[in-house]
C-alpha positions as CSV (number, residue, x, y, z in Angstrom):
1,X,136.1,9.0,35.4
2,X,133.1,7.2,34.3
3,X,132.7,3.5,34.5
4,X,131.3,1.9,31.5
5,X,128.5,-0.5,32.6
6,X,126.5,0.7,29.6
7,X,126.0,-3.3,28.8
8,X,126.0,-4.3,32.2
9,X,122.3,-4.9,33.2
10,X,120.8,-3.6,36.9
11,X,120.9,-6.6,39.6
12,X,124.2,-7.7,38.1
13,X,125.5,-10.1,40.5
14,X,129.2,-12.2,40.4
15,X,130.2,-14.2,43.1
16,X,134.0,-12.7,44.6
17,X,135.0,-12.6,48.2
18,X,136.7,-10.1,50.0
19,X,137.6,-6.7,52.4
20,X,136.1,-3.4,51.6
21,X,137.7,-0.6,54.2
22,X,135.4,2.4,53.8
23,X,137.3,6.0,53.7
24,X,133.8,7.7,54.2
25,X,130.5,7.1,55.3
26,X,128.5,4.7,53.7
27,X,125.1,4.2,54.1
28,X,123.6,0.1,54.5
29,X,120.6,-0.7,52.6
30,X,118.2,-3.1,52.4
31,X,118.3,-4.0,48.8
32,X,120.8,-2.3,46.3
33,X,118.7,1.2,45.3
34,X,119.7,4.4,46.8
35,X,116.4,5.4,47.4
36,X,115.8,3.3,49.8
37,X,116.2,3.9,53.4
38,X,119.1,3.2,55.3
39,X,119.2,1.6,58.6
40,X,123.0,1.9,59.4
41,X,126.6,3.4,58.4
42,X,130.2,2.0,57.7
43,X,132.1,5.2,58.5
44,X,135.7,5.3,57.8
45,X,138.1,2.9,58.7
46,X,135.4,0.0,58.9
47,X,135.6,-3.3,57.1
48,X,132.7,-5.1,55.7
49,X,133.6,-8.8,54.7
50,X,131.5,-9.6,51.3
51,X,131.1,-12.7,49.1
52,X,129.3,-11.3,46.1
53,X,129.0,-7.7,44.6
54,X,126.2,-6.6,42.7
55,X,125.6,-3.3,40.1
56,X,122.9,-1.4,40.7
57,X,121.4,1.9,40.6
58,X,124.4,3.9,39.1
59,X,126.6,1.9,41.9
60,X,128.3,-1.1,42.9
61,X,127.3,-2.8,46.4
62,X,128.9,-5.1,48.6
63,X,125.7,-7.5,50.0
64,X,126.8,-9.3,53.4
65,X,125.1,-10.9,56.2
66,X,124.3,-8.7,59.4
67,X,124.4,-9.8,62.8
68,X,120.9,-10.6,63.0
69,X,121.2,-13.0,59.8
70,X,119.6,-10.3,57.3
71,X,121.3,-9.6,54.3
72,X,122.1,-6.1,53.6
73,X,124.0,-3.7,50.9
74,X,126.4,-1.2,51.1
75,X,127.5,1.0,48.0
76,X,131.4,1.3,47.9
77,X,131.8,2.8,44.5
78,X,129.5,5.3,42.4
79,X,130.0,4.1,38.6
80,X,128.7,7.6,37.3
81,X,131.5,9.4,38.8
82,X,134.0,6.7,39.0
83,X,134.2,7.3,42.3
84,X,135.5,4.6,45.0
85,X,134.3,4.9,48.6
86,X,137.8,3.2,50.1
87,X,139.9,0.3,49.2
88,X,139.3,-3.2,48.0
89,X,141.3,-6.2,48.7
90,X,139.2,-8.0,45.6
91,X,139.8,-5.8,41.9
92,X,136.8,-7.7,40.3
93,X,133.9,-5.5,39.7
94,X,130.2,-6.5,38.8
95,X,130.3,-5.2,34.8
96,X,130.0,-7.6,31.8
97,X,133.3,-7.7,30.6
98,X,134.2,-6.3,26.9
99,X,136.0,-8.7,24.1
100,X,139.5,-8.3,22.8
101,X,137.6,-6.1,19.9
102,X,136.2,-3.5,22.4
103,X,132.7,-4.9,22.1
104,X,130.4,-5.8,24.9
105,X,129.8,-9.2,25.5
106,X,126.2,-10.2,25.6
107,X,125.0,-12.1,28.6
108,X,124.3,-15.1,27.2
109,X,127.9,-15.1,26.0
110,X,129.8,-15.1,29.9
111,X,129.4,-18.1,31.0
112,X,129.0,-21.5,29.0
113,X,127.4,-23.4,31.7
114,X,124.5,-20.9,31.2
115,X,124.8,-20.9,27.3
116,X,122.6,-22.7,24.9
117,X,125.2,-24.5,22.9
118,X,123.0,-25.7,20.2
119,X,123.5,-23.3,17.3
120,X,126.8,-21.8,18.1
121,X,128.3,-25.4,18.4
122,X,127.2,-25.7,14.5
123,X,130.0,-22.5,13.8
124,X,132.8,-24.1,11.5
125,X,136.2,-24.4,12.7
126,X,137.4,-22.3,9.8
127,X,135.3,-19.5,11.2
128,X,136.8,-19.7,14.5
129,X,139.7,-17.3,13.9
130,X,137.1,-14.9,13.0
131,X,135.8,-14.5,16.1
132,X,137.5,-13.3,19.2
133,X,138.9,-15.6,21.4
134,X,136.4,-15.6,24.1
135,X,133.7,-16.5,22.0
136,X,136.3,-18.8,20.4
137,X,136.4,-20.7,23.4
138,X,132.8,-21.0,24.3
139,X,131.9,-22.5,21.0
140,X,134.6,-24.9,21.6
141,X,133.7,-25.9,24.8
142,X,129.9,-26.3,23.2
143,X,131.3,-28.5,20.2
144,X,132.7,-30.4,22.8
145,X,129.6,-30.6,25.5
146,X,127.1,-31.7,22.7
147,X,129.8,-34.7,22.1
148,X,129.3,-35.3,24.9
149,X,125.7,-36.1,25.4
């Protein structure tokens, strides 16, 4: 089954830790693109050790520091086909999450460290309940950051 990253924009990166134990072989890339060349292979029953996953490129990669300090990708799951390549000890995949309505979430909308607060923070409180409660919270935690300064 399909996985919906239809809002979830290439070079999509969150920062998770964890296992990936590969059931197949995988190919290691260079950057996260299938087209590009590999230069080696988890086969099955190999671990790579990740701190970040990224979509790209119709998958999801697992980037990682090789021996020789280079960072590399592998692909452990193909989001066209729904298709995991093994088992992760970390659930959290790199797709902008939907709100309690079914909507996407736009970007600017994730994170409120990375989110101009200036005209949402003007929203009245009476409109709050309108709105879902993750973007309930953000403008609250915007009301209260321009307070602040």
């Amino acid at each position: 089954m399909q996985i919906d990253v239809s809002n979830t924009p290439s070079m999509y990166t969150i920062t998770v830790s964890g296992s990936f134990t590969f059931d197949r072989t995988c190919g290691v890339r260079n950057d996260p693109n299938m087209a590009t060349a590999t230069v080696a292979d988890y086969t099955a029953g190999q671990i790579v050790n990740y701190n970040s996953k990224v979509y790209n490129d119709g998958h999801f990669w697992a980037p990682y520091i090789s021996a020789s300090d280079v960072r590399r990708y592998v692909d452990y799951a193909n989001t066209t086909t729904g298709e995991f390549f093994g088992t992760d000890t970390n659930s959290t995949e790199p797709v902008v999450p939907v709100d309690d309505t079914g909507k996407h979430l736009p970007i600017h909308e994730l994170s409120p460290y990375n989110y101009d607060c200036v005209d949402d923070a003007r929203t009245d409180v009476k409109d709050w309940e309108k709105l879902s409660p993750s973007r309930t919270l953000i403008r609250k935690f915007c009301q209260v950051r321009l307070l602040m300064k």
